[in-house]
SEPAZA-316918 format. One record per residue (C-alpha): residue number from 0; chain; x, y, z. Coordinates in pm, whole numbers, plus 50000, padded with zeros to 5 digits. Each point is the difference from the previous one (the first is absolute). Layout:
<pts>
<pt vexdo="NUM" zator="A" x="X" y="Y" z="Z"/>
...
</pts>
This chain:
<pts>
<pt vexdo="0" zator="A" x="10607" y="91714" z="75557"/>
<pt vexdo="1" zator="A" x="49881" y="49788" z="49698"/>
<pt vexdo="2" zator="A" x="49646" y="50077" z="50051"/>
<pt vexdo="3" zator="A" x="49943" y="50213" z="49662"/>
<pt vexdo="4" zator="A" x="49973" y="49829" z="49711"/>
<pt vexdo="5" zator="A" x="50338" y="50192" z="49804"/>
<pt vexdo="6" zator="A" x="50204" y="49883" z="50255"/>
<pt vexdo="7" zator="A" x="49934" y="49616" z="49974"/>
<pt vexdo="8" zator="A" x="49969" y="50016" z="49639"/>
<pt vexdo="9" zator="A" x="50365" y="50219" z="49958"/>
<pt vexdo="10" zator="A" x="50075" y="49675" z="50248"/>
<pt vexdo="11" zator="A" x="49931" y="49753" z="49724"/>
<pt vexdo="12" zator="A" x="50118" y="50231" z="49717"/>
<pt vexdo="13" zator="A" x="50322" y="50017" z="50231"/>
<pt vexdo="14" zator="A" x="50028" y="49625" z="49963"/>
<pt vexdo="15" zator="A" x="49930" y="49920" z="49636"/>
<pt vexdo="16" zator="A" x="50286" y="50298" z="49949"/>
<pt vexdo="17" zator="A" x="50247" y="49802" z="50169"/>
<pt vexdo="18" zator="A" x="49900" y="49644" z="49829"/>
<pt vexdo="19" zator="A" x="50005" y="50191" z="49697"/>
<pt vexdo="20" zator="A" x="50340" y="50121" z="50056"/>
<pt vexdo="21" zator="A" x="50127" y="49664" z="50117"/>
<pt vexdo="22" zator="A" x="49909" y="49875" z="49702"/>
<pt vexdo="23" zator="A" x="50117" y="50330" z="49769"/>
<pt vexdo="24" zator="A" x="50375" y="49873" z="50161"/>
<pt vexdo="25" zator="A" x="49956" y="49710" z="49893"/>
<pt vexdo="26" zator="A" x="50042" y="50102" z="49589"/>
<pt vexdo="27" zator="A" x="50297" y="49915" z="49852"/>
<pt vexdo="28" zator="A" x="50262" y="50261" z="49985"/>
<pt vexdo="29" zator="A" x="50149" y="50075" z="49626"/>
<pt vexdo="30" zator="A" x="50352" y="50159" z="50012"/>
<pt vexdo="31" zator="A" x="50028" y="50179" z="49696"/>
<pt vexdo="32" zator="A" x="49695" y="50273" z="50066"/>
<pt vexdo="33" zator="A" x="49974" y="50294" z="50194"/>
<pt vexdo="34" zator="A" x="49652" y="49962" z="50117"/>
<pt vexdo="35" zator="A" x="49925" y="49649" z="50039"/>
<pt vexdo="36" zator="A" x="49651" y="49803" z="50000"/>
<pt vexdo="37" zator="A" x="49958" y="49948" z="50341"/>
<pt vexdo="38" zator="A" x="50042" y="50456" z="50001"/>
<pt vexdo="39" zator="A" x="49630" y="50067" z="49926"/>
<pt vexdo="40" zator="A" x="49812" y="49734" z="50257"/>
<pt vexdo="41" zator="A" x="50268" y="50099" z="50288"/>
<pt vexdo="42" zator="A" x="49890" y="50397" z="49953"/>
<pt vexdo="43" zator="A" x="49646" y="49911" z="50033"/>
<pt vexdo="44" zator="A" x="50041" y="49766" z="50289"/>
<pt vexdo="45" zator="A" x="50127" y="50297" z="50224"/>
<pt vexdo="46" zator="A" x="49801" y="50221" z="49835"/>
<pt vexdo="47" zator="A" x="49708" y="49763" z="50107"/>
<pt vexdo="48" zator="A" x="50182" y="49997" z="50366"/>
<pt vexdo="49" zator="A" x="50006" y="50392" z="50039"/>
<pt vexdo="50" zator="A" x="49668" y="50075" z="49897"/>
<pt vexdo="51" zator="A" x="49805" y="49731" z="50235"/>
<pt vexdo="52" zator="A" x="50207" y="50156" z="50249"/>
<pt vexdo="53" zator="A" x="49882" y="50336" z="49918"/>
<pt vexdo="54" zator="A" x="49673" y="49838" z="50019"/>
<pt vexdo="55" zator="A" x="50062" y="49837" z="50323"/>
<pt vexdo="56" zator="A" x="50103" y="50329" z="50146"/>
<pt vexdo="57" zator="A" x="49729" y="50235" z="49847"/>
<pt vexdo="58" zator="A" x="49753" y="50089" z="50255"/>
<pt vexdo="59" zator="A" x="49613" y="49864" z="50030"/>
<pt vexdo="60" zator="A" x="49821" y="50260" z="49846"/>
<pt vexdo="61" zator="A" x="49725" y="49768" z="49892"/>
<pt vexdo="62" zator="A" x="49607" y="50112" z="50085"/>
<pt vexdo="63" zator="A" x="49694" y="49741" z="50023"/>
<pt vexdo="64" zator="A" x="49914" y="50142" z="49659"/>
<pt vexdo="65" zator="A" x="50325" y="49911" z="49847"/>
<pt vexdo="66" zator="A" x="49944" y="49637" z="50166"/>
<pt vexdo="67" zator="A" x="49677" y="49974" z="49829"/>
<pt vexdo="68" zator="A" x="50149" y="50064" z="49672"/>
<pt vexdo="69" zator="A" x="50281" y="49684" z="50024"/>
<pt vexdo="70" zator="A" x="49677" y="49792" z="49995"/>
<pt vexdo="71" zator="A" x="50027" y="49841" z="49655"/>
<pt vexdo="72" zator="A" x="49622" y="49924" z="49856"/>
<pt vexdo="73" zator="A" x="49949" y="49655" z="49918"/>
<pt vexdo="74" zator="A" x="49957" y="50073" z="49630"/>
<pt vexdo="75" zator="A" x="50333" y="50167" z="49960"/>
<pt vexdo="76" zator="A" x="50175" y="49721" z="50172"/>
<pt vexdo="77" zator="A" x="49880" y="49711" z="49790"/>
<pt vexdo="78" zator="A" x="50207" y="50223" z="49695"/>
<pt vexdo="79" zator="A" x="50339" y="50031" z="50207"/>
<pt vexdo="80" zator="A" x="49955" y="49621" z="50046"/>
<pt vexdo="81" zator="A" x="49930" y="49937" z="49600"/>
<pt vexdo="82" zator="A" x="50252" y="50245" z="49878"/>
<pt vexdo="83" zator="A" x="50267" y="49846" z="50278"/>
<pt vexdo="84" zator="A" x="49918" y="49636" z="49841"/>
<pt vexdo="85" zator="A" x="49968" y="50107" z="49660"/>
<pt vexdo="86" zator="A" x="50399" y="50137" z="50089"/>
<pt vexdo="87" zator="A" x="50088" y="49712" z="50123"/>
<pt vexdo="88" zator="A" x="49865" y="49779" z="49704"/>
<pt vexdo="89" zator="A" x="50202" y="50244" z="49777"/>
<pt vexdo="90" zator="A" x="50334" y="49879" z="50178"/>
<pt vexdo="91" zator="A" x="49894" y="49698" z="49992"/>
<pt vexdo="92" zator="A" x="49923" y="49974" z="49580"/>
<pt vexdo="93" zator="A" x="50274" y="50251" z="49947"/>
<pt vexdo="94" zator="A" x="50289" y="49736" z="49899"/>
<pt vexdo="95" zator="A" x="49712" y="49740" z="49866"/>
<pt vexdo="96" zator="A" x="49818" y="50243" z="49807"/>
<pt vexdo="97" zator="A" x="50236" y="50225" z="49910"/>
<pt vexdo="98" zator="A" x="50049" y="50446" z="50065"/>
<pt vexdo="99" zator="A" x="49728" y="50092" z="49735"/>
<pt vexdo="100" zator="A" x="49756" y="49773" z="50018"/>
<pt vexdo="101" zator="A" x="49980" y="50000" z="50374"/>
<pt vexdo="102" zator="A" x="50033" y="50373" z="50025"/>
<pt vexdo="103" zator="A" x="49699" y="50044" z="49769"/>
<pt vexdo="104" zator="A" x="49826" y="49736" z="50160"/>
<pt vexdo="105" zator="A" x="50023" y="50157" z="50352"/>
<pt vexdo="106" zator="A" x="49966" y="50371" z="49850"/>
<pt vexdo="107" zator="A" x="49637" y="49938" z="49844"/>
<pt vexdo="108" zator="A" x="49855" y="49784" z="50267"/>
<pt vexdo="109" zator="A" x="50136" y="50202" z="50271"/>
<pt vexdo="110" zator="A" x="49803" y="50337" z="49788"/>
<pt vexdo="111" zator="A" x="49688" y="49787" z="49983"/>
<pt vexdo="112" zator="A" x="50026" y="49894" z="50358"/>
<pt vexdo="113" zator="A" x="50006" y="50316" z="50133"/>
<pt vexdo="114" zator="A" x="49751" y="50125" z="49776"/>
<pt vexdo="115" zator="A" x="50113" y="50190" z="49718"/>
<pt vexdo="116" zator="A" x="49762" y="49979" z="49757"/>
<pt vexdo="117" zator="A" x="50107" y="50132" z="49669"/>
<pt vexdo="118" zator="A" x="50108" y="49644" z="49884"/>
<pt vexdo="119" zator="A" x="50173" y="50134" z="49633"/>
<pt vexdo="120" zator="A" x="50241" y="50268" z="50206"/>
<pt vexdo="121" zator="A" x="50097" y="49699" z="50255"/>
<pt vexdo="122" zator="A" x="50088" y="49718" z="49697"/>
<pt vexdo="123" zator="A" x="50218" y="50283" z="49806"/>
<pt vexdo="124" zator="A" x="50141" y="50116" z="50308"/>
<pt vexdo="125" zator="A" x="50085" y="49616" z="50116"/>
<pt vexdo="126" zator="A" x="50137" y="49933" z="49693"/>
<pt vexdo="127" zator="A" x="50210" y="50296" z="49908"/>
<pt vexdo="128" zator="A" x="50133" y="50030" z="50376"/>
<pt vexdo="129" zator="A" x="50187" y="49697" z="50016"/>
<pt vexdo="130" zator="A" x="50088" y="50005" z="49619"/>
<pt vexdo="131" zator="A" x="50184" y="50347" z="50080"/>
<pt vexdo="132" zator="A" x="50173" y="49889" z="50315"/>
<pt vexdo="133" zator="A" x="50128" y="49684" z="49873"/>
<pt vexdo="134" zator="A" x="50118" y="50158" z="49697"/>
<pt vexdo="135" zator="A" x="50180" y="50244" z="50204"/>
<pt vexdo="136" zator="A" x="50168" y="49754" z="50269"/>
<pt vexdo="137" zator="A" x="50083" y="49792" z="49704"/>
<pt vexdo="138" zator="A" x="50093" y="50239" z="49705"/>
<pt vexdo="139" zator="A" x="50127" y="50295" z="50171"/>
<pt vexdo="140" zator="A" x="50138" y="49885" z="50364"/>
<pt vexdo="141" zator="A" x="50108" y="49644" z="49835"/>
<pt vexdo="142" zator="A" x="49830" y="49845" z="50303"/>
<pt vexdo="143" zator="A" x="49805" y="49675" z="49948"/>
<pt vexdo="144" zator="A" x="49704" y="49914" z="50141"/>
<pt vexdo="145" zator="A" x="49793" y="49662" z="50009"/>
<pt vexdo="146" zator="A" x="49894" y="49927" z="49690"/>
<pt vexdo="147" zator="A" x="49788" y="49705" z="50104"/>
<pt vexdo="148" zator="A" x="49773" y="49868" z="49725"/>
<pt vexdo="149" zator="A" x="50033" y="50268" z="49752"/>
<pt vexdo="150" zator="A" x="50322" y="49925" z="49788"/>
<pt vexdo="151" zator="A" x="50170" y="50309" z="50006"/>
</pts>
């Protein structure tokens, strides 16, 4: 029964759904809106929920060629594994550092890591990126975001 690989992942998925949920209830409630905080994460737990079940459920369809082509090459894994720690330093330095430094930070290193190699495009577009959303959470939406270092 769990002996293709959808099934035990939609297993797993399945789980994380229901810890995320757990901990979606576990927002605090505001009285005075109509679609509360805790709204958007509570829709995407089930959503999460009914599509590993659609996974679950699909049938195997999956050929020896299609099981060659979940091998990942060895070169392409070493990236997901920098680009997953260059994420998580980004949370980390996110409060330290601040939104704009840390986003333009993580937005030219990640370019150069995975080899883009038109270096002016990827400094104006790491610069002007964050500039543009932080002016727009801040200015326009009147949400704040961490500042960090940079004084304003």
């Amino acid at each position: 029964m769990l002996r293709p690989a959808h099934r035990k992942i939609s297993l797993i998925l399945i789980a994380l759904s229901i810890f995320y949920l757990y901990l979606s209830f576990q927002l605090p409630s505001f009285t005075n809106t109509v679609i509360d905080a805790s709204t958007m994460p509570k829709a995407l737990g089930v959503g999460l929920i009914i599509l590993s079940l659609i996974l679950f459920f699909s049938p195997d369809k999956e050929t020896k060629e299609d099981k060659e082509k979940r091998i990942i090459p060895k070169e392409d894994l070493r990236k997901i594994i920098g680009v997953v720690f260059m994420i998580l330093a980004y949370i980390f330095l996110l409060e330290r550092l601040g939104f704009l430094l840390v986003s333009f930070l993580f937005i030219f290193f990640c370019s150069l890591f995975l080899g883009y190699t038109k270096h002016g495009v990827n400094l104006i577009v790491s610069i002007l990126f964050p500039l543009v959303l932080y002016s727009a959470f801040t200015m326009l939406l009147g949400i704040s975001l961490p500042s960090g270092i940079i004084p304003f």
